[in-house]
C-alpha positions as CSV (number, residue, x, y, z in Angstrom):
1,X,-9.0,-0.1,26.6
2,X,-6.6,-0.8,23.9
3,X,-9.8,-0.9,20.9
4,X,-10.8,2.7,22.5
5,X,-6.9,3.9,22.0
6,X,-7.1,2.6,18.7
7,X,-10.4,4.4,17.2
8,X,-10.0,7.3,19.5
9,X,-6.5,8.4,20.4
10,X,-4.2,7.2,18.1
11,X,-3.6,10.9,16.8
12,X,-3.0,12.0,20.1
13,X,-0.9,9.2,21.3
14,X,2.0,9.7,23.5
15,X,4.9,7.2,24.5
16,X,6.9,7.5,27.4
17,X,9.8,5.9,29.2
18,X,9.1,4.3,32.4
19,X,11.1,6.1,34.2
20,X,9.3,9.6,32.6
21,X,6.3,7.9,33.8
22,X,7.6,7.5,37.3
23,X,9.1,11.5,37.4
24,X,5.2,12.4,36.4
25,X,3.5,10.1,38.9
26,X,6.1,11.3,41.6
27,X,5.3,14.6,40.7
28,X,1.8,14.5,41.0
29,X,2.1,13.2,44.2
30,X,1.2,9.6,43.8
31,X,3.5,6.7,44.7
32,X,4.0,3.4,42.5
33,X,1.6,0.2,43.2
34,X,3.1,-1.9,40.3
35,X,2.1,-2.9,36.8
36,X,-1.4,-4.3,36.5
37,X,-2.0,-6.9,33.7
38,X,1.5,-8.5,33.3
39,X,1.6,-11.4,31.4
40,X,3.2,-14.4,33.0
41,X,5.6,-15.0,31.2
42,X,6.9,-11.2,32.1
43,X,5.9,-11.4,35.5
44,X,8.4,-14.8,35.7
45,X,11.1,-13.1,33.8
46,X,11.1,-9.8,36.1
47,X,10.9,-11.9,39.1
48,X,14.1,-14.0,37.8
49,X,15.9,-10.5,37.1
50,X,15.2,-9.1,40.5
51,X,14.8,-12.1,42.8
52,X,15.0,-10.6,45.7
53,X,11.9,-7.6,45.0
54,X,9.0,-8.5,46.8
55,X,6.7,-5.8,44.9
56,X,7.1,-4.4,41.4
57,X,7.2,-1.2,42.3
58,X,10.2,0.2,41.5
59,X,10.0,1.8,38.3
60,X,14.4,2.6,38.1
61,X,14.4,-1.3,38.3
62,X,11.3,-1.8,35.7
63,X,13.1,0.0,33.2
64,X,16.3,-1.6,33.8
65,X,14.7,-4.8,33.1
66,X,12.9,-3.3,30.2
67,X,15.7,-2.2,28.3
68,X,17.3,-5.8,28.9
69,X,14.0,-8.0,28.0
70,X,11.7,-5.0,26.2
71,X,8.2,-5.9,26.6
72,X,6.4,-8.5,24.1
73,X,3.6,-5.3,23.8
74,X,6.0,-2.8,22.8
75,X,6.4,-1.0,26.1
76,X,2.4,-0.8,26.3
77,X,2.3,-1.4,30.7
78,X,-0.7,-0.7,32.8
79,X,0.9,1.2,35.8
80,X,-1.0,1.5,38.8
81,X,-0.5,4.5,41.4
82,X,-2.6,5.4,44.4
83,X,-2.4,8.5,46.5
84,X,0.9,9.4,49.0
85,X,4.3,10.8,47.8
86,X,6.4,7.7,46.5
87,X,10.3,7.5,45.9
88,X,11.6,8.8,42.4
Protein backbone atom coordinates (compact mmCIF):
# COMPACT_ATOMS: atom_id res chain seq x y z
CA UNK A 1 0.00 0.00 0.00
CA UNK A 2 2.57 2.32 1.06
CA UNK A 3 4.56 2.27 -2.89
CA UNK A 4 0.75 3.07 -4.22
CA UNK A 5 0.64 6.19 -1.52
CA UNK A 6 3.89 7.12 -2.66
CA UNK A 7 3.38 7.35 -6.64
CA UNK A 8 -0.29 8.06 -6.31
CA UNK A 9 -1.40 10.11 -3.33
CA UNK A 10 1.29 11.94 -1.96
CA UNK A 11 -0.36 15.31 -3.24
CA UNK A 12 -3.41 14.40 -1.65
CA UNK A 13 -2.14 13.06 1.53
CA UNK A 14 -3.83 13.67 4.73
CA UNK A 15 -2.56 13.09 8.42
CA UNK A 16 -4.61 12.71 11.24
CA UNK A 17 -4.47 12.20 14.99
CA UNK A 18 -5.67 9.00 16.27
CA UNK A 19 -8.05 10.22 18.11
CA UNK A 20 -9.55 12.29 14.80
CA UNK A 21 -9.47 8.97 13.34
CA UNK A 22 -11.53 7.47 16.01
CA UNK A 23 -14.24 10.74 16.09
CA UNK A 24 -14.57 9.83 12.04
CA UNK A 25 -14.84 5.98 12.42
CA UNK A 26 -17.36 6.65 15.31
CA UNK A 27 -19.08 8.75 13.24
CA UNK A 28 -19.51 6.67 10.42
CA UNK A 29 -20.89 4.24 12.50
CA UNK A 30 -18.10 1.66 12.70
CA UNK A 31 -16.55 0.58 16.03
CA UNK A 32 -12.58 -0.02 16.58
CA UNK A 33 -11.08 -3.68 15.90
CA UNK A 34 -7.40 -2.51 16.56
CA UNK A 35 -4.35 -1.75 14.60
CA UNK A 36 -3.39 -4.27 11.94
CA UNK A 37 0.37 -4.64 11.10
CA UNK A 38 2.09 -3.57 14.44
CA UNK A 39 5.42 -4.33 14.67
CA UNK A 40 6.58 -6.28 17.70
CA UNK A 41 8.43 -4.31 19.20
CA UNK A 42 5.26 -1.74 19.39
CA UNK A 43 2.93 -4.32 20.09
CA UNK A 44 5.41 -5.24 23.35
CA UNK A 45 5.75 -1.70 24.31
CA UNK A 46 1.77 -0.95 24.16
CA UNK A 47 1.18 -4.02 25.95
CA UNK A 48 3.75 -2.96 28.78
CA UNK A 49 2.00 0.60 28.83
CA UNK A 50 -1.45 -0.84 29.24
CA UNK A 51 -1.04 -4.20 30.86
CA UNK A 52 -4.09 -4.81 31.79
CA UNK A 53 -5.93 -4.13 27.92
CA UNK A 54 -6.88 -7.24 26.54
CA UNK A 55 -7.61 -5.67 22.86
CA UNK A 56 -6.13 -2.61 21.30
CA UNK A 57 -8.97 -1.05 20.71
CA UNK A 58 -9.15 1.86 22.47
CA UNK A 59 -8.04 4.57 20.38
CA UNK A 60 -8.05 7.57 23.75
CA UNK A 61 -5.48 4.91 25.07
CA UNK A 62 -3.59 4.48 21.53
CA UNK A 63 -2.91 8.01 21.40
CA UNK A 64 -1.93 8.36 24.84
CA UNK A 65 0.68 5.86 24.27
CA UNK A 66 1.54 7.47 21.05
CA UNK A 67 2.32 10.72 22.26
CA UNK A 68 4.55 9.02 25.00
CA UNK A 69 6.44 6.38 22.61
CA UNK A 70 5.41 8.06 18.95
CA UNK A 71 5.45 5.43 16.42
CA UNK A 72 8.96 4.20 14.72
CA UNK A 73 6.69 4.90 11.11
CA UNK A 74 5.81 8.31 11.93
CA UNK A 75 2.30 7.82 13.02
CA UNK A 76 1.63 5.69 9.69
CA UNK A 77 -1.06 2.79 11.70
CA UNK A 78 -3.26 0.47 9.81
CA UNK A 79 -6.58 0.81 11.77
CA UNK A 80 -9.05 -1.78 11.40
CA UNK A 81 -12.96 -1.00 11.91
CA UNK A 82 -15.85 -3.33 11.14
CA UNK A 83 -19.54 -2.43 11.20
CA UNK A 84 -21.71 -1.52 14.77
CA UNK A 85 -21.50 1.89 16.66
CA UNK A 86 -18.25 1.70 18.93
CA UNK A 87 -17.41 4.01 21.93
CA UNK A 88 -15.71 7.48 21.17
Amino acid sequence: MSEFRDQFLHAHEVGFTLLELANMIWKAGLRVVGLYDLDAEADAAFRNFFPDLLSMNDMGKLAAFDREYPSPSDGMYQVLAQEGQGQL
